[in-house]
N, C-alpha and C positions, 0 to 999 in steps of 0.2 A: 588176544581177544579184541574184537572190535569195540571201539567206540562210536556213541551215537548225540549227536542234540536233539535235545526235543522240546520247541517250543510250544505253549497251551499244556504242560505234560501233567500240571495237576486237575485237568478236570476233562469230561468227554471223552472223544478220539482218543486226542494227545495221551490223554491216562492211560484207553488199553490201548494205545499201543507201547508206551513203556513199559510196562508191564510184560505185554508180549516178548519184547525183548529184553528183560529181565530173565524171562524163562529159556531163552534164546543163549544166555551167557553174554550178554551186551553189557559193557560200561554204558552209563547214564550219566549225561548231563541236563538238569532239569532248572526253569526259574518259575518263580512266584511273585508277585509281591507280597504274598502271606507269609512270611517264618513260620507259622505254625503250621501251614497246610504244608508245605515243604518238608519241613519236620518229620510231619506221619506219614505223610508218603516215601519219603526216604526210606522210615523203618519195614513201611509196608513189600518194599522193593526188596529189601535183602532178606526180610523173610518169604520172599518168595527165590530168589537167591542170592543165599550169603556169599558167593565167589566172588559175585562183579563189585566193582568199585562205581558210588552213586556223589555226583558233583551238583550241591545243591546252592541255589544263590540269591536272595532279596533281591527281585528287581522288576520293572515295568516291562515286557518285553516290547512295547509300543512306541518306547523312550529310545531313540538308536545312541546315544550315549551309554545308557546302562546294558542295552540288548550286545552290543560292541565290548562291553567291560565283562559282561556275563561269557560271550564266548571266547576271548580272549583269558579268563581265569581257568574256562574246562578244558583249554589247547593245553594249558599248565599242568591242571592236576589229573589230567587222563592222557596225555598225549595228544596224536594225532585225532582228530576227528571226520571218521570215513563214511558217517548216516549225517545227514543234518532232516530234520523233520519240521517240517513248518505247518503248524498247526492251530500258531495261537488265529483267532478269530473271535467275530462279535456280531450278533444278528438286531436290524433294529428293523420292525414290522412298518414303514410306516413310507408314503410318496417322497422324492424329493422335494414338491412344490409344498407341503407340508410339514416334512423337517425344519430343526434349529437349525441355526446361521452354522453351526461347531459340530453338525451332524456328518457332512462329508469329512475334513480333515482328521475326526475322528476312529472311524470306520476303514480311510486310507490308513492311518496309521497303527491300525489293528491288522486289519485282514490283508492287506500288501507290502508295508514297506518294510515289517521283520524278515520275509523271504527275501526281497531287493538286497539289504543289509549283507543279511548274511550269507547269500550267494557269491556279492564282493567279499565278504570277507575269507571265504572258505573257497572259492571257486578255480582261483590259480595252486593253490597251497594243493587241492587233490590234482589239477593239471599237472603239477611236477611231479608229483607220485603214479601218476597216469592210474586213479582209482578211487571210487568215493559214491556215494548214490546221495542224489537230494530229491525230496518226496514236498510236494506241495498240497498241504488237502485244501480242494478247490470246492466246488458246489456245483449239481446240476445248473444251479444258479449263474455258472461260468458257460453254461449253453443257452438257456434258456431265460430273458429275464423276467423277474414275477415285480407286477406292477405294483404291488404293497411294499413291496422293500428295495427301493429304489433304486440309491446308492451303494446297498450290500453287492444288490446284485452288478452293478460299477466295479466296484474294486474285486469281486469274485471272476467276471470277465478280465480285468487288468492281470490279477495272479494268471489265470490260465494263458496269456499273452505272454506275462514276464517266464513263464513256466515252459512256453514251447522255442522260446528266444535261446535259454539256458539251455535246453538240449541240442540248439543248432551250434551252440560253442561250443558245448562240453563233446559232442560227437568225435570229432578228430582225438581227442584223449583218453576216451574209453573209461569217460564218468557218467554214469547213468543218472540221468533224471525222469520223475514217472509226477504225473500229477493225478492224485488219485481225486474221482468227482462223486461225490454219494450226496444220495437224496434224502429225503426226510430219513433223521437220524436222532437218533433215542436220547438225548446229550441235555445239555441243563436249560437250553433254551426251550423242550418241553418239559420241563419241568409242574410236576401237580397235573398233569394233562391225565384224563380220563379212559383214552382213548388207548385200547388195548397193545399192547407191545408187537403186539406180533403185524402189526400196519405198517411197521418202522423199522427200518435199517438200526442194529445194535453198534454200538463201538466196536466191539470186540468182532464182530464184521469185518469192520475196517481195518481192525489191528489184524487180523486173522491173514487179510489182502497184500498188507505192507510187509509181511514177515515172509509171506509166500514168493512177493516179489522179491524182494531181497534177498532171497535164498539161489533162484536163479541163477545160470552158471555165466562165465564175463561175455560171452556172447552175445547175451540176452537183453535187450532191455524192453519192460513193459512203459508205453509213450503214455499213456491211460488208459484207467481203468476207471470204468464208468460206474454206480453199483445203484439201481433201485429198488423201493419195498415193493412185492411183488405184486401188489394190488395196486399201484401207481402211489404218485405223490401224494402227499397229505395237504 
């Protein structure tokens, strides 16, 4: 059985896509800072299948001490890990020249440096196995930048940078990396929103993408995968 990380895994994307590969027969490594949310999601994971093994862990994934200790305990209690999925992220609507003083370093340390981290940390380890896929979810945002969210869209161009650097290393060793870029997406940042579902790219979209890719045979690897609501951006 494979094993996966998946950082953001209890909420959005990161959800289905765990999920997905729950139903897939994935081991799951998953963090929170919630115990409780972790908790139910775990239970929620093996009722959707009780075969795979789910490693769950209190921690900030933004913090690279605790992000580092988190994946260093699911190399333990799962083995190897051959998915690593970077998913945690943070959206803050608002100009640079407008933002807090604690706006950018915060934002970098959400939406970029858990990929950075744990690229190093995993990147040689699947090199010696010559085998591994890391999945970055990036943002139309990482093409195009949208002048209300200033900085987001900084550290979402940064990931797609640090994302196509990793595929120039990883190439000679036949580790796949894919940065997957979706648009307006249905996830908690609109949350209470009016605005009919069907305008909006679903998770399970995305999770749908990331399994499909994955599945793919070692030949293959998807560089990006772009995905928007069909009516354009929101």
């Amino acid at each position: 059985m494979k094993n996966a990380l998946i950082t953001g895994a209890t909420k959005g994307m990161g959800r289905a896509i765990a999920i997905a590969f729950a139903k897939e027969g994935v081991n799951l490594a998953i963090c929170s800072r919630k115990e409780n949310e972790l908790a139910e999601f775990k239970q929620e994971l093996l009722q959707v299948n009780a075969q795979i093994k789910v490693f769950t862990k209190a921690a900030d994934g933004s913090n690279k001490d605790q992000l580092l200790q988190f994946a260093a305990e699911a190399e333990k209690e799962l083995g190897l890990i051959g998915i690593v999925v970077s998913s945690l992220g943070m959206f803050e609507p608002v100009s640079i020249l407008d933002e807090s003083d604690a706006a950018f370093e915060r934002q970098l340390n959400t939406n970029f440096m858990p990929a950075y981290h744990l690229y190093r940390h995993f990147g040689k380890k699947m090199i010696t196995k010559r085998e591994g896929h890391f999945f970055t979810i990036c943002s139309v945002a990482s093409l195009d930048p949208i002048a209300s969210a200033g900085t987001y869209s900084v550290t979402k161009y940064a990931l797609l940078g640090l994302t196509k650097v990793m595929r120039q290393e990883m190439m000679p060793h036949q580790v796949k990396v894919t940065a997957v870029i979706p648009g307006s997406t249905l996830a908690n940042s609109w949350e209470g929103t009016t605005i009919s579902p069907d305008k909006f790219i679903l998770p399970e979209d995305v999770a749908s993408a990331v399994i499909s890719i994955e599945k793919m045979s070692v030949g293959a690897n998807v560089e990006e995968i772009i995905i928007r609501p069909t009516t354009g951006q929101i």
